[in-house]
C-alpha positions in Angstrom: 251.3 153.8 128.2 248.1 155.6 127.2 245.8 156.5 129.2 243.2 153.7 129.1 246.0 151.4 130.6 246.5 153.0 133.5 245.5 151.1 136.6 242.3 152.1 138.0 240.9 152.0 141.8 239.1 149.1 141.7 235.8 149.7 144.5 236.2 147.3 147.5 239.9 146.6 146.9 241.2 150.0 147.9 242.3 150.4 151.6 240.3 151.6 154.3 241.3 155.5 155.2 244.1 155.3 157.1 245.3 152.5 156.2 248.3 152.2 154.1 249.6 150.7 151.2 251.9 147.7 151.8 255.6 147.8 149.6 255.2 144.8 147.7 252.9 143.9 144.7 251.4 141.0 146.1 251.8 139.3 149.1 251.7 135.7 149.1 249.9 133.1 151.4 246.9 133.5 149.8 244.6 130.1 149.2 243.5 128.5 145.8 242.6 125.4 144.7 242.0 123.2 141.7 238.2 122.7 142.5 238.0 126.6 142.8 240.1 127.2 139.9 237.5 124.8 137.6 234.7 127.6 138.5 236.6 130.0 136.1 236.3 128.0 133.2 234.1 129.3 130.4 234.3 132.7 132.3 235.3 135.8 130.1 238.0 138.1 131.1 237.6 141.7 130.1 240.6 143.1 129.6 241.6 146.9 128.6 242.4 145.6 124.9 240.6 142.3 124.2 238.6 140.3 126.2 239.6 136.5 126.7 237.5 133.4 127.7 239.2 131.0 130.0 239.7 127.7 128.2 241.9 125.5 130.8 243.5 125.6 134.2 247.1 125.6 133.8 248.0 125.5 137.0 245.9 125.5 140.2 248.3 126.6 143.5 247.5 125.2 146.9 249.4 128.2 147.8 251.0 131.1 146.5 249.6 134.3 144.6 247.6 133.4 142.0 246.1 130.8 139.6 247.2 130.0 136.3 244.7 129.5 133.2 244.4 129.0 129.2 242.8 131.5 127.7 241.6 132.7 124.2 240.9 135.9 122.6 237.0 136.2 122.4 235.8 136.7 118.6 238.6 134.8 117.1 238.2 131.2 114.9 238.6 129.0 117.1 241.6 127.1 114.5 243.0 130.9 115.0 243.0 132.3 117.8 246.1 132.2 119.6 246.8 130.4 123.2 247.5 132.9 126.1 248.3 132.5 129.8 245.9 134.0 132.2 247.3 134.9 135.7 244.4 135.3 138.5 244.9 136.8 141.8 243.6 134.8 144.8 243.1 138.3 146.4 243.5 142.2 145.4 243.3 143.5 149.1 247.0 143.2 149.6 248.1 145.1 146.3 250.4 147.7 145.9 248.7 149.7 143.4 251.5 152.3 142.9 253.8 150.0 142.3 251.8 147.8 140.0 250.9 150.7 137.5 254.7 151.1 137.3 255.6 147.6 136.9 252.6 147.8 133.9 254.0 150.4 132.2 257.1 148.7 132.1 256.2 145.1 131.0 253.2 146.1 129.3 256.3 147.7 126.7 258.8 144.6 126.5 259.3 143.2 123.4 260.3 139.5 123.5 262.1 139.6 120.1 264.3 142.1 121.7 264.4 141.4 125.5 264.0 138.1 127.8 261.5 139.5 130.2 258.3 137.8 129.7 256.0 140.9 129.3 251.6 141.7 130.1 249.9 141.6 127.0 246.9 142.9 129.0 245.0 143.1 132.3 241.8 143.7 133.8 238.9 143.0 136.9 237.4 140.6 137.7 235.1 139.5 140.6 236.7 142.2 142.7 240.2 140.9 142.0 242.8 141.3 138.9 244.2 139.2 136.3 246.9 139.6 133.5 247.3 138.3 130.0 251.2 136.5 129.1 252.3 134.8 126.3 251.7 131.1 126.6 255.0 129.6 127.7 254.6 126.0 126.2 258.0 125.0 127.0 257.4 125.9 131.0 259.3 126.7 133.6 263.2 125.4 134.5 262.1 123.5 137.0 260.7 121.1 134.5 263.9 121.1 132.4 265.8 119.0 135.1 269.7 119.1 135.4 271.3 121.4 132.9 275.4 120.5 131.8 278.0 123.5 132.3 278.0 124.5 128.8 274.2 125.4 128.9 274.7 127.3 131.8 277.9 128.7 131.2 277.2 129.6 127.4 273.3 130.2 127.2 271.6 130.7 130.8 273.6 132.7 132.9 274.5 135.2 130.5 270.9 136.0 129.4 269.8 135.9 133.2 272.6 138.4 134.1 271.6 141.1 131.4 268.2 140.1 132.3 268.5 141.4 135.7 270.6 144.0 134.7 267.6 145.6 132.4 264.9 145.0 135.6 267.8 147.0 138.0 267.9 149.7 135.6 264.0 150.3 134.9 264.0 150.9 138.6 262.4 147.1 139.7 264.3 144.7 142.5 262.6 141.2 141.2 263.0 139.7 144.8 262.1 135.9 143.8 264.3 134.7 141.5 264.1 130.5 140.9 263.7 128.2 138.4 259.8 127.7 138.6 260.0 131.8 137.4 262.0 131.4 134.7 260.7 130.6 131.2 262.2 128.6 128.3 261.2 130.6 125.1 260.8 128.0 121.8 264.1 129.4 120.1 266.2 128.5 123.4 265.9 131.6 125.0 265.3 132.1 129.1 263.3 134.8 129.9 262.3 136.0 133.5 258.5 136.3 134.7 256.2 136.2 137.5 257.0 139.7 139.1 254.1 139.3 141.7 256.0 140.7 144.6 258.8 143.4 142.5 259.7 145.7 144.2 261.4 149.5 143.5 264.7 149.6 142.9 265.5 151.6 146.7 267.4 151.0 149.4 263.8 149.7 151.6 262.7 148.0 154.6 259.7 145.6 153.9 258.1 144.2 156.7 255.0 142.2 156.0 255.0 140.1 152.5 256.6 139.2 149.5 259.8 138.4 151.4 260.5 135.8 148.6 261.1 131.6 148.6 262.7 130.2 151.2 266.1 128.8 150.2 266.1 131.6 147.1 265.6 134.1 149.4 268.8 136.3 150.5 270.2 136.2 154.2 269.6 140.2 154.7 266.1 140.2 153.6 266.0 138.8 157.3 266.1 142.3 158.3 264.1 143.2 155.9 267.1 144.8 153.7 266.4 144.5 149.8 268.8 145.5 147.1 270.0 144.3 143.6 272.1 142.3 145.1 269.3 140.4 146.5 268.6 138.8 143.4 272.4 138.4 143.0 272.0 135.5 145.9 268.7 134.3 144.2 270.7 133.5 140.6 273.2 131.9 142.7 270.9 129.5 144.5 268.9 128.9 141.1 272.3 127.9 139.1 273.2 125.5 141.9 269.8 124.1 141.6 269.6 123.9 138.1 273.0 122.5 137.3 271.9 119.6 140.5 268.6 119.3 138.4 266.6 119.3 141.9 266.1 122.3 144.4 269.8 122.7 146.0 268.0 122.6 149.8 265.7 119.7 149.1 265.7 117.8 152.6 268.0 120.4 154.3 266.5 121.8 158.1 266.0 125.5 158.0 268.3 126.3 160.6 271.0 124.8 159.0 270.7 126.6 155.6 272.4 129.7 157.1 275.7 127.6 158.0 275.8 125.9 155.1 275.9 129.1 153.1 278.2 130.9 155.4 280.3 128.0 155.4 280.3 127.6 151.5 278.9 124.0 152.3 275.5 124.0 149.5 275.0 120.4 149.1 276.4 120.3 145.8 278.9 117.8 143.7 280.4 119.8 141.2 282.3 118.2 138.1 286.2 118.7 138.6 286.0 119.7 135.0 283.1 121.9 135.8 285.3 123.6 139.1 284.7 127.6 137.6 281.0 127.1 138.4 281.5 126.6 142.2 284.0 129.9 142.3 280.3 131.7 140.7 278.2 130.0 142.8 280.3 130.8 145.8 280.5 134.1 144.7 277.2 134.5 144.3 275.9 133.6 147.9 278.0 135.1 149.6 276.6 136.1 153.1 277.9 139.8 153.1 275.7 141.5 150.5 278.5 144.3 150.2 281.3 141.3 149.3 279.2 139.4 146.7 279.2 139.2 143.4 276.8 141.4 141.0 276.3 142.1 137.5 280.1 142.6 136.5 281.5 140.1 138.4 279.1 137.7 136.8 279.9 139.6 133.0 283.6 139.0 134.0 282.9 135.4 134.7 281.0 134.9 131.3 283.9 136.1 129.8 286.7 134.4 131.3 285.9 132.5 134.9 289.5 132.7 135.7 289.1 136.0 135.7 287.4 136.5 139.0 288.2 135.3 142.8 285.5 134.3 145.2 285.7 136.6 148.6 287.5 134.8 151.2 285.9 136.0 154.3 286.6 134.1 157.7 284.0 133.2 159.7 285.5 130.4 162.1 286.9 131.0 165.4 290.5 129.7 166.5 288.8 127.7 169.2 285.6 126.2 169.8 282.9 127.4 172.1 281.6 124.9 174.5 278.0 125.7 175.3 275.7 122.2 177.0 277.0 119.2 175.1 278.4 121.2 171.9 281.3 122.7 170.3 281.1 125.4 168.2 283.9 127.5 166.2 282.0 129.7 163.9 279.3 132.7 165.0 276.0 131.3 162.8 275.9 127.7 164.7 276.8 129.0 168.0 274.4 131.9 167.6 271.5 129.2 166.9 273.0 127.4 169.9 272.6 129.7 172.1 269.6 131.0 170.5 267.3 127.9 171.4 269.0 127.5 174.6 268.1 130.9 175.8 268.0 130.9 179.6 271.3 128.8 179.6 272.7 131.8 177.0 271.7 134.4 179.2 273.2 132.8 182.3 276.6 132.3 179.3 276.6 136.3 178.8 275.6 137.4 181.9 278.6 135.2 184.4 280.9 136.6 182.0 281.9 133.3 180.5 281.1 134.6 176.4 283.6 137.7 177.3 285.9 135.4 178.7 286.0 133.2 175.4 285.6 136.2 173.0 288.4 138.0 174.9 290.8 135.3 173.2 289.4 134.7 169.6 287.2 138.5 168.6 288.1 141.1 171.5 285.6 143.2 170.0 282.8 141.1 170.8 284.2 140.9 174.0 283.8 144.5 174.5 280.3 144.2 172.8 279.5 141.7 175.9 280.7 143.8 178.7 278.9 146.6 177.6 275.5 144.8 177.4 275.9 143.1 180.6 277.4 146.4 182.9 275.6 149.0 181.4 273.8 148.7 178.1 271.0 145.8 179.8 272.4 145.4 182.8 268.8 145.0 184.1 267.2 142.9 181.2 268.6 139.7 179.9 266.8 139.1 177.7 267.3 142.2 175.3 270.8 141.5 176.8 271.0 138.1 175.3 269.0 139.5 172.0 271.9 142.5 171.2 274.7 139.9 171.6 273.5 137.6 169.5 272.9 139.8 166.8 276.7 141.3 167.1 277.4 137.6 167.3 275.6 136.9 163.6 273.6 139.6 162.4 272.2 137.3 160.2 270.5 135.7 162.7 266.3 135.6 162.6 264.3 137.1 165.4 265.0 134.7 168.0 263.4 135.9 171.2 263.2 133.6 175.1 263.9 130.5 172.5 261.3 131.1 170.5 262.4 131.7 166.4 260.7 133.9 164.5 261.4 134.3 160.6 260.8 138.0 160.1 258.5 141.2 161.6 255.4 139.7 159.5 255.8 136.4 161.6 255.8 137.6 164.9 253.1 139.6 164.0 251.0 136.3 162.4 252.0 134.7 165.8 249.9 137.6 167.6 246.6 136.0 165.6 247.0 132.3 165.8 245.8 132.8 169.4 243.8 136.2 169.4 242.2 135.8 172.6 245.5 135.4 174.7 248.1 137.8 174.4 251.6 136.3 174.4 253.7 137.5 177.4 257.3 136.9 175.1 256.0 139.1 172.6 254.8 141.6 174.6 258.3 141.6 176.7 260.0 141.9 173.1 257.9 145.2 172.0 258.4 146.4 175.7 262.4 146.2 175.3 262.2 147.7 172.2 264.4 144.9 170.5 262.5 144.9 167.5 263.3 148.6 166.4 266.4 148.6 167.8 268.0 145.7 165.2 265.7 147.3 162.5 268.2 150.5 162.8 271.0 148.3 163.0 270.3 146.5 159.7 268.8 149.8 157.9 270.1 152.5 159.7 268.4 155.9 160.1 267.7 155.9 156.0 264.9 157.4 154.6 263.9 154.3 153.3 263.2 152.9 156.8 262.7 156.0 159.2 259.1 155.8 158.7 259.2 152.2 159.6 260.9 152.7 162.7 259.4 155.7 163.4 256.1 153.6 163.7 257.6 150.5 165.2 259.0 152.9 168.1 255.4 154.5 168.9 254.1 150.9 169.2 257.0 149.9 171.9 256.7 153.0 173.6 252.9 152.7 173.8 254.0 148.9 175.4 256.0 150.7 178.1 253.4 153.1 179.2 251.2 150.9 179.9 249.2 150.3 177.4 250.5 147.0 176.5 247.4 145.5 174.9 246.8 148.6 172.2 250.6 148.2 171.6 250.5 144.5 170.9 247.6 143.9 168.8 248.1 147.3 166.4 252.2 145.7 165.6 250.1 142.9 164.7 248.0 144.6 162.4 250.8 146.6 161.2 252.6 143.5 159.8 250.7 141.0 159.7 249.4 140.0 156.1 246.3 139.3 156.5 244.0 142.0 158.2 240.9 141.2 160.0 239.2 141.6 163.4 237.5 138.2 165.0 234.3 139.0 166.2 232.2 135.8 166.7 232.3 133.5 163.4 232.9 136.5 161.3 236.4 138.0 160.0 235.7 141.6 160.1 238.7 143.3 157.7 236.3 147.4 158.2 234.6 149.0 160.4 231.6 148.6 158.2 232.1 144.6 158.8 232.5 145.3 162.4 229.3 146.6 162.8 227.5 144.5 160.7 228.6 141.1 162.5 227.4 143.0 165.8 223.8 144.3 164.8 222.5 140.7 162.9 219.9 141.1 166.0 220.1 143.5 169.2 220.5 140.0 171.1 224.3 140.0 169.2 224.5 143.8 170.1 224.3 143.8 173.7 226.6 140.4 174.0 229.1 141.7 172.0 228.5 145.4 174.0 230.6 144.5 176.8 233.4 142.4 175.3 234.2 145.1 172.4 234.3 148.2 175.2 237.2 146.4 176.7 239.0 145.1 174.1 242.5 146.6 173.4 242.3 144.3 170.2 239.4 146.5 169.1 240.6 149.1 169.4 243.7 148.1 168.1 242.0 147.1 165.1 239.9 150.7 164.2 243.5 152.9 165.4 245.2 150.6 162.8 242.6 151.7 160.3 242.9 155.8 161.0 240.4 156.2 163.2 242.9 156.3 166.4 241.7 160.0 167.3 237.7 158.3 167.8 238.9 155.2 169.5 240.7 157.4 172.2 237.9 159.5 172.7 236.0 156.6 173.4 238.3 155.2 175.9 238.9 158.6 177.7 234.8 158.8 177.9 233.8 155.8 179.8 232.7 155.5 183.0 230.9 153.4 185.6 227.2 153.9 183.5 226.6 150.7 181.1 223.9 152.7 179.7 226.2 155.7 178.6 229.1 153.2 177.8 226.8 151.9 175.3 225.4 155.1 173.6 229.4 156.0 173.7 230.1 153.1 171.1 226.9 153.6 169.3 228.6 157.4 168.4 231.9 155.8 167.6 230.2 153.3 165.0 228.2 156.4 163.9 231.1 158.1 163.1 233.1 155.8 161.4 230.8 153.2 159.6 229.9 154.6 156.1 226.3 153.8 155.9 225.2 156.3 158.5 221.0 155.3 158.0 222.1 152.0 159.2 223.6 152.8 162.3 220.8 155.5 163.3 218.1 152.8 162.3 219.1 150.2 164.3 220.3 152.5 167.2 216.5 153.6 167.0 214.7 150.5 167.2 217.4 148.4 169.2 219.6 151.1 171.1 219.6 152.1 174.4 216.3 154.1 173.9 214.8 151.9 171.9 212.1 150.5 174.4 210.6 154.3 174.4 210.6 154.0 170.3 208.6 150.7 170.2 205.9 151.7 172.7 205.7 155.4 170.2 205.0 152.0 167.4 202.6 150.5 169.3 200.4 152.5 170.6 197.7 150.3 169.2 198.0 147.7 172.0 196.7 150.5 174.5 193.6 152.2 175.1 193.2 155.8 176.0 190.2 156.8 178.3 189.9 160.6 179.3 192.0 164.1 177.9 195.1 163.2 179.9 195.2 160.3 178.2 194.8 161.4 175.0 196.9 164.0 175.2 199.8 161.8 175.9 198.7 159.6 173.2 198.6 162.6 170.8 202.4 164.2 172.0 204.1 160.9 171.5 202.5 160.6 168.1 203.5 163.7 166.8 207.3 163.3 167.9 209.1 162.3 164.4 212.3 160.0 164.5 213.5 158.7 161.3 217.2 157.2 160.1 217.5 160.4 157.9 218.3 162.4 161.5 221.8 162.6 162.8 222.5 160.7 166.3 222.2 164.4 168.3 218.9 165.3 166.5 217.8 161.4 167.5 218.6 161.6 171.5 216.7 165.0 171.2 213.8 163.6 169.9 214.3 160.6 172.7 214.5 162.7 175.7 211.4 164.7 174.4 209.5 161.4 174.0 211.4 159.6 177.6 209.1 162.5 179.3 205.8 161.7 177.2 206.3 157.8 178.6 206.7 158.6 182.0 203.8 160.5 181.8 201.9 158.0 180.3 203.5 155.1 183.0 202.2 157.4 185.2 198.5 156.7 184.2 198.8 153.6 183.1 197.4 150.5 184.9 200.6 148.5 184.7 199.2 145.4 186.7 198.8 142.4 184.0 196.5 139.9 186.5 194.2 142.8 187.4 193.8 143.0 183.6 193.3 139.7 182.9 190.7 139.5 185.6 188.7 142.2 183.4 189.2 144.6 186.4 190.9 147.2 184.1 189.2 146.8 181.0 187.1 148.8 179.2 186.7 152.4 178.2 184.5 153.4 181.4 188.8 152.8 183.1 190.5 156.7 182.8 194.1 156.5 182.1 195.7 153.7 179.9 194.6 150.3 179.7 195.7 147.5 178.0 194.3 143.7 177.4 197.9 142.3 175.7 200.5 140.7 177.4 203.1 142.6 175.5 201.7 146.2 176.9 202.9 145.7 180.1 206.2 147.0 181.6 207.7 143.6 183.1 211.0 143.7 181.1 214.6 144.9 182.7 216.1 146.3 180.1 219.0 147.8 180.7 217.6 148.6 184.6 215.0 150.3 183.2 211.2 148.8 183.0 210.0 148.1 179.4 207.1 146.3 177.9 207.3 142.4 177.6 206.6 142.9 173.5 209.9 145.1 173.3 211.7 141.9 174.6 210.4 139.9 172.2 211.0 142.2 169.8 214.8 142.8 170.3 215.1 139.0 171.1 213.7 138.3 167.6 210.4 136.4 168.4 208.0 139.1 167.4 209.1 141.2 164.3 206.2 142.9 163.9 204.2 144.8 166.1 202.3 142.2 167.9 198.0 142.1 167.4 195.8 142.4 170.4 194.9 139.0 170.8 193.5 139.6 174.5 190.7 141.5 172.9 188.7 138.3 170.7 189.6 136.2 174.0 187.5 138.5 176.6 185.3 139.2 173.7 184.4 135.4 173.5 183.9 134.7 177.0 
């Protein structure tokens, strides 16, 4: 691919510093909407060969990735000008970009005649997200196709899908959501695979945020976050079944029961007698032990003779049943559920001995597994105690955790935000135990592929254990959570920049927020998670018992870490801890100065220059010079607003400072410090300008 085709940064779509790249393309959960979608019709798409203009909305998600449109190249005859598909991202923050120039370079290069991989034809920006250019599928999807007989599948689909998959494994790519809706029927016959919005590289690799696939298509291991060809070995599996039952195979089928029914080799699924070869693939193909199931030869094999292959018989059923409240259970995946949901009663199970007991007869080596948990691995936790067993039990299992189910990392990290405010004790005993990193190394193992992963997951829990359990839980959220942002009032703050901005609308926001954002872990979290960790602890370690400097302490950290650096120093100038002394240097107007002293002071704070071009260290040096001008000019002024009124203090023939305004006089706490009235109208918003002397035309009158 030439150079112009490469991918560029795109500005306000690249992560903040410190922030890293997630593994997959694109994540999904992202909003659309046909309403939206409408907005983009008419619109031209630039792209880095033609430019397109959006004719039609194809298809409008209520969920999902991405929108899809009709498009046209721009300049054509309209009689002409061939019909493409334009994909449109809800969102570019979550990209991969590495991985999407790579996928680029390789689909931007397929050739339709010659493979049955629907390729980009271009791609571009626009509105600060991206888009790509596809043939125009008129045919659609499988899923539209309904049921499809044996010979269809047997002499045209699945061998086309196998090479498929075999020429995305060998350019390096894991597809990671194969199904129906993704696969395209071509208008000579032909099935050709699209849609590779969360691809990822062909490695052994842990992901733990998005992307994890659709649920149902979606392989048993990718629970722990495992991903490998064989992956999308379980995904054909699961799409054959559905398209030979013309519906989706789990249509109606609870969640938790998926797992047994696949373990069990139980899909709800009449096969033909005639059509019996197709179960022994199916069966093959969803296997639960990724190791045992079938891949690209055993399916080749099939193609060429199905009796030439034999599904793995593996046993999971026990020679007796388990009785555990009112059930029976004889295989590890339903008991492990059972005893899942039914946690304290489980950990009562393990803990009295009566699982050893009952394993000691039908799996003696989960028997030992139990006695070591209970004397000596966790002998003083249950609940990591009850977590370890289950997962020797069925390591299959999803993150269940005091009863509560959780489907992956990225969900008990989005179950840290639905409730912000309130940390959740369960989760915070879970990162405390260290139970999340310690099933991550059993399912990945020490590989390079996830030591950075656990390395970061370990730091969190051991942050948890030291104490500082509110840091710990709101940075895993942030780690693996999908979608990024800090709630500060109304406003989702996803920088530092944001931050600050949703804080300084007025100083009135400021100061409320002051307080609440000084002892919040989640902030902190929040600006650690986005590399500035070394400034947030040198904040923490700074405070003290002083408001005053606990404020000019966070005004520093924003100054350090927001990128418009003017900003900052303005407002800290006008509305900042100093900025009393700044608005009486702007208003000197509202005073009078009788006699040299006077007029002295008058002259010093004048001359004392303070702009937004100065760094924060040159400001406070300018402030403390002008703090002792204004307590010499309190000194001599005749701070008592009745005598004033009265005319008593009034005119020239008075030496020292006078004033006739309201707003001149010091009768404002701010901060414990006296201030004029007119700077608490100013930082409350009611006078943004400096006020007039309107005392003057009402003595003058009378």
């Amino acid at each position: 691919m030439t150079d112009k085709n490469k991918t560029e940064s795109m500005p306000g779509i690249q992560p903040k510093m410190g922030q890293r790249m997630e593994t997959s393309v694109m994540g999904d959960g992202a909003k659309g909407s046909a309403a939206a979608s409408e907005l983009l019709i008419g619109r031209v798409l630039k792209g880095r060969q033609r430019n397109y203009r959006i004719t039609d909305v194809l298809d409008a998600s209520t969920g999902g990735e991405s929108d899809l449109y009709l498009c046209k190249e721009e300049g054509r005859e309209e009689k002409d000008a061939p019909v493409f598909t334009a994909k449109v991202y809800h969102s570019a923050r979550r990209i991969n970009f590495e991985i999407r120039e790579k996928l680029l370079n390789f689909l931007t290069n397929i050739d339709m005649n010659k493979s049955n991989i629907l390729p980009i034809l271009d791609y571009g920006e626009i509105d600060s997200t991206i888009f790509d250019i596809m043939p125009y599928m008129k045919r659609g999807d499988l899923s539209r196709h309904g049921k499809f007989s044996f010979k269809e599948l047997f002499n045209k689909i699945i061998p086309q899908l196998n090479e498929t998959l075999r020429e995305i494994h060998r350019a390096g790519f894991i597809h990671r959501d194969i199904k129906p809706r993704n696969l395209y029927m071509t208008d000579d016959g032909r099935v050709v695979v699209g849609d590779f919005g969360i691809a990822s590289e062909n490695v052994s690799e842990i992901n733990m945020t998005h992307g994890r696939g659709t649920d149902g298509y979606r392989a048993p291991e990718l629970n722990d976050h495992v991903v490998t060809q064989k992956s999308d070995y379980f995904s054909l599996g699961i799409t054959i079944a559905s398209l030979y039952k013309g519906e989706e195979i789990f249509d109606g089928i609870d969640d938790y029961l998926i797992g047994s029914r696949i373990i069990g080799k139980n899909l709800p699924l009449d096969i033909d007698e005639a059509d019996s070869d197709l179960g022994k693939l199916i069966y093959g193909l969803i296997e639960y032990n990724p190791s045992l199931r079938f891949g690209y030869e055993e399916v080749r094999r099939w193609c060429s003779n199905p009796k030439d292959v034999t599904v793995p018989q593996t046993k999971y059923t026990y020679s007796m049943a388990y009785r555990f409240e009112q059930g029976s259970y004889s295989d590890p995946v339903t008991l492990s559920e059972a005893l899942a949901v039914k946690w304290d009663w489980a950990c009562k199970h393990l803990y009295k001995g009566k699982l050893e007991k009952y394993f000691d007869e039908v799996d003696q080596e989960l028997a030992l597994r139990a006695n070591e948990i209970v004397e000596r691995e966790c002998k003083n936790d249950r609940d990591l105690g009850l977590f370890k067993f289950l997962y020797y039990l069925n390591s299959g299992i999803s993150f269940y955790w005091r009863g509560k189910k959780y489907k992956s990392i990225a969900d008990i990290a989005r179950r840290i935000f639905e409730n912000p405010d309130v940390i959740d004790p369960d989760i915070l005993a879970m990162l405390k135990s260290g139970a999340i990193s310690w099933r991550i190394e059993r399912a990945g193992g020490e590989t390079p592929g996830t030591k950075e992963t656990l390395d970061r997951i370990r730091s969190i829990e051991t942050m948890a254990k030291k104490g500082r359990e509110g840091m710990a839980y709101y940075l895993f959220g942030y780690e693996y959570t999908d979608d990024k942002y800090f709630p500060i009032g109304k406003s989702r703050a996803r920088n530092v920049d944001e931050v600050f901005d949703a804080i300084t609308g007025s100083a009135a926001d400021f100061y409320a927020h002051c307080d609440k954002l000084l002892s919040s872990d989640h902030f902190y979290a929040f600006i650690t998670f986005l590399g500035y960790g070394d400034a947030a602890r040198e904040l923490i370690n700074s405070l003290g018992d002083d408001k005053v400097d606990n404020y000019n302490l966070l005004m520093t950290l924003f100054y350090e870490i927001v990128s418009d650096k003017k900003a900052v120093a303005d407002f800290y100038i006008k509305y900042g801890t100093k900025g009393h002394l700044y608005w009486i240097k702007q208003n000197l107007g509202l005073y009078r100065f009788s006699g040299s002293e006077a007029v002295i002071i008058k002259s010093n704070i004048e001359n004392i220059k303070i702009n937004n071009t100065m760094s924060l260290t040159e400001i406070n040096s300018m402030f403390e010079i002008l703090q002792k001008h204004v307590i010499g000019f309190q000194k001599i002024f005749h701070d008592n607003i009745f005598l004033s009124y009265m005319g008593i203090y009034g005119g020239f023939e008075t030496k020292g400072i006078t004033s006739n305004n309201s707003d001149a006089f010091f009768v404002y706490d701010f901060l414990g410090r006296k201030a004029p009235g007119g700077f608490k109208r100013y930082i409350e918003g009611i006078a943004e300008t400096p006020p007039v002397d309107d005392t003057d035309a009402a003595l003058s009158e009378a």
